[in-house]
C-alpha positions as CSV (number, residue, x, y, z in Angstrom):
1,X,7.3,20.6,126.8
2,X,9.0,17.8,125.1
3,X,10.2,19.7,122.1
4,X,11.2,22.6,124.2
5,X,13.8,19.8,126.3
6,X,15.2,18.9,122.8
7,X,16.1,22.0,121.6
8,X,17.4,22.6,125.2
9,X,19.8,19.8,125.2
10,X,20.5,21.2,121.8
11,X,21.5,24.3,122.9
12,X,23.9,22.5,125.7
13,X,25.4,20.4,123.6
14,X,26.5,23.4,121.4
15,X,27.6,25.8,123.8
16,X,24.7,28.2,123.1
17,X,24.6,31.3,125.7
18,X,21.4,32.5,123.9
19,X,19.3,31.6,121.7
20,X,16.1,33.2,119.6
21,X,13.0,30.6,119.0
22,X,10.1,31.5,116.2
23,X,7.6,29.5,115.2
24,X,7.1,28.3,118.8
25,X,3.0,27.5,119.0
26,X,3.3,28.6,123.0
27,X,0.2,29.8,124.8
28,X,0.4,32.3,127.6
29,X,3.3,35.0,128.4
30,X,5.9,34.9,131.2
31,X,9.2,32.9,131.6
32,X,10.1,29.0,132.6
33,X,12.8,27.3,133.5
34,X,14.0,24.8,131.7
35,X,17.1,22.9,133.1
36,X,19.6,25.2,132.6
37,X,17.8,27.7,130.1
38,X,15.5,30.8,131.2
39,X,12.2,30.8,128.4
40,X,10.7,34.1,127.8
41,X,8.1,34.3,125.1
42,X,4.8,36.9,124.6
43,X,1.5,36.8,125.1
44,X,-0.8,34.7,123.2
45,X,-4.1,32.9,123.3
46,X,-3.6,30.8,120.8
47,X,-1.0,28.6,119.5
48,X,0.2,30.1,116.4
49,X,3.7,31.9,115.4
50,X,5.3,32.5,118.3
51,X,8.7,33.8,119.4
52,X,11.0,33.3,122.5
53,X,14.5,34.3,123.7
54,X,16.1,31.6,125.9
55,X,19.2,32.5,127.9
56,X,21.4,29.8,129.5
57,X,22.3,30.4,133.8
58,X,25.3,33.0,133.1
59,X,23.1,35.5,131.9
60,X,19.2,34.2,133.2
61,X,19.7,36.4,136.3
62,X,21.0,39.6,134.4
63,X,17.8,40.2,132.9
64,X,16.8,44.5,132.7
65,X,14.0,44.8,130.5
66,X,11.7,42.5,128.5
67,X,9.3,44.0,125.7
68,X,6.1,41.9,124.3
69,X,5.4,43.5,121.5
70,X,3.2,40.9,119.5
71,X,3.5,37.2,119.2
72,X,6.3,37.8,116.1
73,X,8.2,40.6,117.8
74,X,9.6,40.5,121.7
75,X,13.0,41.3,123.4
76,X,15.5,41.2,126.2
77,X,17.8,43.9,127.1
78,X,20.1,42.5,130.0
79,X,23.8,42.8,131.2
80,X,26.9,41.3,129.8
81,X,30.5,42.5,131.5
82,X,29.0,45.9,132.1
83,X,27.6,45.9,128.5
84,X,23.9,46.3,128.0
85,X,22.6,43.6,125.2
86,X,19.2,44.1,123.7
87,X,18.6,40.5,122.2
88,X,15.2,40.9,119.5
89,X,13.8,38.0,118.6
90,X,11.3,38.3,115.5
91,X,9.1,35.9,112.7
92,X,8.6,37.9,110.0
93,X,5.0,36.9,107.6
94,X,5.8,34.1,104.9
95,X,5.5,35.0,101.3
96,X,2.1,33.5,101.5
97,X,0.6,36.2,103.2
98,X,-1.1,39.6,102.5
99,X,1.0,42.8,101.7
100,X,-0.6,45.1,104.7
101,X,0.4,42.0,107.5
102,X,4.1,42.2,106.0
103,X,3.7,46.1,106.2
104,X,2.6,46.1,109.8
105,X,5.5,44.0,110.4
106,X,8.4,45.8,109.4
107,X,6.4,49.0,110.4
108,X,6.5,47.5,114.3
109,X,9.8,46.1,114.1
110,X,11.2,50.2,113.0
111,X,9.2,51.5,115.6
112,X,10.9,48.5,118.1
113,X,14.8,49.2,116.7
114,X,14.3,52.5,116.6
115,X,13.4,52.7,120.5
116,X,16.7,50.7,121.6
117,X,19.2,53.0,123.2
118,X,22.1,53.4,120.7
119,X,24.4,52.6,123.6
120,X,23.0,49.2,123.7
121,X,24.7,46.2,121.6
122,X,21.7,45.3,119.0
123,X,20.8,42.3,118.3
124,X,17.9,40.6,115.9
125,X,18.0,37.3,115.9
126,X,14.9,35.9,113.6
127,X,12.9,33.9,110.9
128,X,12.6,36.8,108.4
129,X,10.7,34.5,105.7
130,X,13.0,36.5,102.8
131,X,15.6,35.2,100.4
132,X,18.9,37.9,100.5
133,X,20.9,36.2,97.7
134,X,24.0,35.2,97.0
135,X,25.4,38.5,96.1
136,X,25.4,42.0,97.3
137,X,24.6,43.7,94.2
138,X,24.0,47.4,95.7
139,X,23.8,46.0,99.2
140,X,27.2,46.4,99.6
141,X,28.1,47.3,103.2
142,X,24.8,45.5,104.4
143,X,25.1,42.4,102.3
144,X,28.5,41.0,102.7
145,X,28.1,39.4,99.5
146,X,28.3,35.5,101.0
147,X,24.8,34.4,100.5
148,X,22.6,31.3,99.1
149,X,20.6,31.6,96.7
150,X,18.4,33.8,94.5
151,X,16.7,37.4,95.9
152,X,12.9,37.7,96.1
153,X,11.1,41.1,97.0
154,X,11.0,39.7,100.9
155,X,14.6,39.6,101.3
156,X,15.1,43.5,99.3
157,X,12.6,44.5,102.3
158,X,15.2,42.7,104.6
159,X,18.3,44.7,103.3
160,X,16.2,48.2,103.1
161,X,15.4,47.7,106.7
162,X,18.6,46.6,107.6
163,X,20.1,50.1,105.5
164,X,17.2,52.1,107.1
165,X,18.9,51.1,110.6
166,X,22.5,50.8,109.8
167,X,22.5,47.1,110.3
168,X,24.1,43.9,109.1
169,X,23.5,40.7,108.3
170,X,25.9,38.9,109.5
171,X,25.4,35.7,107.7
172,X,26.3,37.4,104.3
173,X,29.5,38.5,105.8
174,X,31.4,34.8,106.3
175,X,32.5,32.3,103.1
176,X,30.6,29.1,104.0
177,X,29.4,25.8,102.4
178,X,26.0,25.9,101.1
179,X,25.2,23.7,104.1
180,X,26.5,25.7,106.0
181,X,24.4,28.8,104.6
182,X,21.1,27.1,104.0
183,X,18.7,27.3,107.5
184,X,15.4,25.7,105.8
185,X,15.1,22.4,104.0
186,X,12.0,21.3,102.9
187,X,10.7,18.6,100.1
188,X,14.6,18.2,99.3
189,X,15.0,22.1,98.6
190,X,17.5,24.2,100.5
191,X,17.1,28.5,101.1
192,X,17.9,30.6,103.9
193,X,15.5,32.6,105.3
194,X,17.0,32.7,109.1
195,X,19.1,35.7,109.4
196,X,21.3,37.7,112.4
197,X,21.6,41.4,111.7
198,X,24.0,43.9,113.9
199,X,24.7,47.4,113.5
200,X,27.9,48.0,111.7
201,X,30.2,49.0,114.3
202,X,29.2,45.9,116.3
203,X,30.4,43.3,112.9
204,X,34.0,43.3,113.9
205,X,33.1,41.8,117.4
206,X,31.0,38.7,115.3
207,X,33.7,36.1,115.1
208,X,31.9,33.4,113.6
209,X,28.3,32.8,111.9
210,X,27.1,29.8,110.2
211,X,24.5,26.9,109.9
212,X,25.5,24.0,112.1
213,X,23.9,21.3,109.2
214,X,23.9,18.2,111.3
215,X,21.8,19.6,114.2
216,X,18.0,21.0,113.9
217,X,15.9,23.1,115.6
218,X,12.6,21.6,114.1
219,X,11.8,18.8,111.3
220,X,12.9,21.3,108.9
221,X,14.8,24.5,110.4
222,X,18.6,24.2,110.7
223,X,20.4,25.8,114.0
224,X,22.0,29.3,112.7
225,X,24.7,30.3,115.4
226,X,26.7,33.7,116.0
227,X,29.7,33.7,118.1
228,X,30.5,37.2,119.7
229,X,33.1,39.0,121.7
230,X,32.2,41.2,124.5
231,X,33.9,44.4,124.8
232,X,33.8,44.5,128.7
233,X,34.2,47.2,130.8
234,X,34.1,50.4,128.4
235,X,36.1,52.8,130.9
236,X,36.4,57.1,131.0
237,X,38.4,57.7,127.6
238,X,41.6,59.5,128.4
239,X,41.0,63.5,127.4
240,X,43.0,64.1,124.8
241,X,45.6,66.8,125.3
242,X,46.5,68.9,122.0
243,X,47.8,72.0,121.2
244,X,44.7,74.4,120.8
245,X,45.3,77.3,118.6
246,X,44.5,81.0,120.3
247,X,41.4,82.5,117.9
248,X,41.0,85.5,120.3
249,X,44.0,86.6,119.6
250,X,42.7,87.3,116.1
251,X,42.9,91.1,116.2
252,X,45.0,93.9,115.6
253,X,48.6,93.5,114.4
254,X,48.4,89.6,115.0
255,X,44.9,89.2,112.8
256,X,47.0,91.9,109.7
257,X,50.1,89.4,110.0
258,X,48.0,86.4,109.7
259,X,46.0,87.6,106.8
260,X,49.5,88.6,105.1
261,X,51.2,85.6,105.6
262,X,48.3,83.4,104.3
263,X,47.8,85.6,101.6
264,X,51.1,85.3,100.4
265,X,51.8,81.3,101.2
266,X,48.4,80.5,99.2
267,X,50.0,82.8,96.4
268,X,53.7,81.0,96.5
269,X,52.5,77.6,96.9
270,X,49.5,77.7,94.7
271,X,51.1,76.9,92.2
272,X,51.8,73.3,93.1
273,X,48.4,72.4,93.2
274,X,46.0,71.2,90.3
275,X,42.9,73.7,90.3
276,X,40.4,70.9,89.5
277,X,41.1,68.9,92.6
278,X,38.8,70.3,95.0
279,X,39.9,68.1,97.9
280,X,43.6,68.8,97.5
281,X,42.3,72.2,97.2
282,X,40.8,72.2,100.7
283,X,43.6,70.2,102.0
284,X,46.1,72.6,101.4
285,X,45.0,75.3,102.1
286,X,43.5,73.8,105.9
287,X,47.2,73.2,106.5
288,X,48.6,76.5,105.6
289,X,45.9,77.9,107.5
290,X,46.6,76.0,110.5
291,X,50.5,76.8,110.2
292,X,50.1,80.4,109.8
293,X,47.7,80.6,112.4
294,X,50.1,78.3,115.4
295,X,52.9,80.8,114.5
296,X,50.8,84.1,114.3
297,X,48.5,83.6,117.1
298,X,50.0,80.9,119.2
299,X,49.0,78.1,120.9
300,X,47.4,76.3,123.9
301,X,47.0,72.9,125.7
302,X,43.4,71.7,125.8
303,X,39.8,70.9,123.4
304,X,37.7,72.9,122.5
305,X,33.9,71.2,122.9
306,X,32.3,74.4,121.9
307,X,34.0,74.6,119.0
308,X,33.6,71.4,117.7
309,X,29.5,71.6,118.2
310,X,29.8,74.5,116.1
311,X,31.2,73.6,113.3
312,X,30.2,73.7,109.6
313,X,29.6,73.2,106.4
314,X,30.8,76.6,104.8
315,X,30.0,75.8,101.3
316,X,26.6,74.4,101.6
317,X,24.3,76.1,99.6
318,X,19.9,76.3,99.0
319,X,20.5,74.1,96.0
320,X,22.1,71.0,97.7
321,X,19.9,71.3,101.1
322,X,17.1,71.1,98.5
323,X,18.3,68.2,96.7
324,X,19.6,66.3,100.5
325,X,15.8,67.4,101.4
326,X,14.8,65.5,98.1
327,X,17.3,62.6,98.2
328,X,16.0,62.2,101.5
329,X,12.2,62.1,101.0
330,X,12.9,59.3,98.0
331,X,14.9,56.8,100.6
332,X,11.9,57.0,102.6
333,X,9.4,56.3,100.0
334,X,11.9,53.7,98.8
335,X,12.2,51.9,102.4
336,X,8.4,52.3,103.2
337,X,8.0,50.6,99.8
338,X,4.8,48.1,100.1
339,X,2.0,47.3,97.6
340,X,2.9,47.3,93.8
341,X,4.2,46.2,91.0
342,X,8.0,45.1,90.4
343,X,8.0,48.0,87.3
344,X,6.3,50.6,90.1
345,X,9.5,49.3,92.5
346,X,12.0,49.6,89.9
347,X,10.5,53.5,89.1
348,X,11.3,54.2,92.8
349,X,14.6,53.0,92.7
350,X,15.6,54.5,89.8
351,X,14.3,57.8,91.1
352,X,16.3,57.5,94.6
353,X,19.3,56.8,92.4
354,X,18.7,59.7,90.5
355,X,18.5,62.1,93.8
356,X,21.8,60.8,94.7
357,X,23.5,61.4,91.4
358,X,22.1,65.0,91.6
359,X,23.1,65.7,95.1
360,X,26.6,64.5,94.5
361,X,26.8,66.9,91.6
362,X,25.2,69.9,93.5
363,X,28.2,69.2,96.4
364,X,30.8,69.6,93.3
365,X,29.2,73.1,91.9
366,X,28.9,74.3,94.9
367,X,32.5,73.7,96.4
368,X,33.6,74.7,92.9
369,X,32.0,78.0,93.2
370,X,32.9,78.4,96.7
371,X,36.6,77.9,96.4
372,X,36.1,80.9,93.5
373,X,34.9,83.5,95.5
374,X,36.9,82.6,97.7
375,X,40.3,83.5,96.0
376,X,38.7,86.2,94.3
377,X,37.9,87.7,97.8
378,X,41.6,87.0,99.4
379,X,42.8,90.5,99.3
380,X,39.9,92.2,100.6
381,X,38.5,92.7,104.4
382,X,35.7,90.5,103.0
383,X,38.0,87.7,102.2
384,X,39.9,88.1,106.0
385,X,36.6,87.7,107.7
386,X,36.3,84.8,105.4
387,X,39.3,83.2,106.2
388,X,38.9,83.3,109.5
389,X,35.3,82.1,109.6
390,X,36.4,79.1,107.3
391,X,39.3,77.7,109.4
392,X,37.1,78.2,113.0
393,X,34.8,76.0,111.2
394,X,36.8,73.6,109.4
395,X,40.3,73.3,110.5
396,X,39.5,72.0,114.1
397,X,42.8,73.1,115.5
C-alpha cells in the first residue's frame, strides 16, 4: 500500500487526471480507493506483472465498462463531456522472454483494439518493453520522427501494430530533451520503452507529451505524461445544402444535348491539357462534365445518400484487385511477423514493398488504358452510356 500512496501523491502533485500503472505486483481484481484516486487492476493470484488504470475523483464516478483481459492487458471506457474514453493500460514481455509469449501478446492486444468502438477516443497507455528509435525511417506518419535511441526488433513490432490500427505514438511526435524522452534508467543507461499511442485523428487534440525527469514512478521508471483536449459535446452536424444535379432528366432531347455539348467541350479544350497527366486528365474532364450537365439537365437543392453509397471505382480492373488482394495478404504476413531470422524479416519486407510498387503501377496502366477507350468511344452510344455512368459515379454533384 505504501508505494501505491507515493505514486498517488505523485500523481496530485502533477495534475494527473489518469494514469496507467504496469509492473504493479497486485494480487486480486477489483478497485480501491486511494485518497483521491479510483485503482482498477485485473485478476491475479500471484504477484507478478501487473497493470492498473487509476482515475482521479472528476472522472472515478464516470466509469462504463472495465475489461480484464490478463494481468498485462485491461481497460476502462468511461465518460468525459459526453465523450466516451477507452483508457488501455498494457505491459508488453521484455526482450528476455520467448517469441510465442510476445506473439500472444500483441495477438490479445489486436484482438482488444480491434473490439473498441471506433467512436470511442483510444487510448494505450503502457510499458511496451521495445526501443522505436530516434528516427522514423518508413514509419513516417506513425513515428513522428522525435525519438531516443537505437530500434530493436520489439519496438518494429510496436510501430507494425501501431500501422496495423492506425495509431500513433505520441511521444515520437514532440522535440524534447533526451531527459525528457528517456522513461527507463538503469545501471546509468537511459532508453525508452514507455510509450502513449492514439489513432491519428485524435494526435491534433495531444497538446503535450514528455518525460517529467525529476519525478519517478518506481526506482527506475520515469513519469511519461500526455496532456489532452476534449472535444465536448459533438452535436447533429448541420445538413449540408448544395445544388444537386437532375440525373433523371438524362433522356431524350436533354440526354442528345448533353452528349453534344460534352463531346464538343472535351474536343475544344483538349487541347490545353498534357495527355500524360492522368489526374489533370480526370480533373478536367469531372468539371466539364459537371458544367454541361447543371446547364443541360438542371439542378436541385439537397444530398444525395444513395448516391454517394454507390459510388465507384470505374477503372479498376482484375489486374489491380489481384495485386490489392496480394499487397494485402503480404501486410498481414508482415504485421503477424514472429519467429525468425533478421534476413527472413528483411525477405518479408522487401516483398510487401514489392506489392506496393506493383499495385501502384497496375493503378497507372489501368487508368491509362481506361482514359483510351474512353475517348475512343466518345462519339458512339457506347461512349454516352459511358459518360454518364462515369460522372454518376465520380463527379458527386
Amino acid at each position: 500500500m505504501g508505494k501505491r500512496i507515493e505514486l498517488v501523491d505523485t500523481f496530485l502533485k502533477c495534475n494527473v487526471d489518469i494514469g496507467c500503472v504496469q509492473e504493479t505486483r497486485w494480487k486480486g481484481e477489483g478497485a480501491v480507493d486511494i485518497k483521491d484516486y479510483r485503482l482498477w487492476y485485473p485478476d491475479s493470484r500471484i504477484a507478478r506483472n501487473g497493470v492498473g488504470i487509476f482515475l482521479g475523483n472528476l472522472h472515478k464516478v464516470n466509469v462504463v465498462d472495465v475489461g480484464r483481459f490478463s494481468n498485462m492487458i485491461m481497460l476502462v471506457s468511461l465518460i468525459i463531456k459526453e465523450e466516451t474514453f477507452t483508457i488501455i493500460s498494457t505491459y508488453a514481455p521484455h526482450a528476455g522472454l520467448s517469441d510465442a509469449k510476445k506473439k500472444s501478446f500483441w495477438e490479445l492486444l489486436d484482438e482488444v483494439v480491434r473490439g473498441c468502438p471506433a467512436d470511442h477516443r483510444l487510448i494505450i497507455g503502457g510499458d511496451l518493453n521495445g526501443h522505436i528509435g530516434a528516427e522514423a525511417e518508413g514509419y513516417e506518419g506513425t513515428h513522428g520522427g522525435f525519438g531516443f535511441g537505437p530500434r530493436n526488433e520489439e519496438g518494429r513490432s510496436i510501430l507494425e501494430f501501431a500501422i496495423a490500427h492506425e495509431l500513433v505514438v505520441a511521444n515520437s511526435f514532440f522535440k524534447k530533451r533526451d531527459a525528457q524522452l528517456a522513461t527507463f534508467h538503469s545501471g546509468g543507461r537511459r532508453t525508452q520503452i514507455d510509450f502513449f499511442l492514439l489513432r491519428k485523428g485524435e494526435l491534433r487534440t495531444c497538446r503535450e507529451c514528455k518525460v517529467l525527469p525529476a519525478l519517478t514512478c518506481s526506482s527506475q521508471h520515469r513519469l511519461l505524461v500526455m496532456d489532452l483536449v476534449t472535444r465536448g459535446r459533438v452535436g447533429r452536424r448541420a445538413r449540408v445544402v448544395e445544388h444537386r444535379i437532375l440525373w433523371k432528366n438524362l433522356h431524350g432531347a436533354k440526354a442528345e444535348t448533353f452528349r453534344a455539348t460534352v463531346t464538343d467541350r472535351l474536343s475544344v479544350e483538349g487541347d490545353n491539357v498534357a495527355p500524360t497527366d492522368i489526374d489533370q486528365i480526370w480533373n478536367w474532364m469531372a468539371s466539364t462534365i459537371r458544367e454541361v450537365a447543371k446547364e443541360a439537365l438542371g439542378v436541385a437543392l439537397g444530398t444525395s445518400r444513395a448516391h454517394k453509397s454507390s459510388r465507384e471505382s470505374w477503372w479498376l480492373s482484375d489486374d489491380v484487385q489481384m495485386k490489392v488482394a496480394l499487397k494485402q495478404t503480404r501486410f498481414r504476413k508482415l504485421i503477424t511477423f514472429g519467429e525468425g531470422t533478421p534476413a527472413e524479416r528483411t525477405r518479408v519486407e522487401e516483398t510487401y514493398k514489392e506489392a506496393k510498387r506493383e499495385v501502384k503501377k497496375a493503378v497507372e496502366i489501368a487508368k491509362d488504358k481506361a482514359y483510351e477507350d474512353l475517348y475512343r468511344k466518345l462519339d458512339s452510344k457506347e461512349g454516352a452510356n459511358d459518360i454518364y455512368r462515369i460522372a454518376k459515379a465520380e463527379v458527386g454533384a
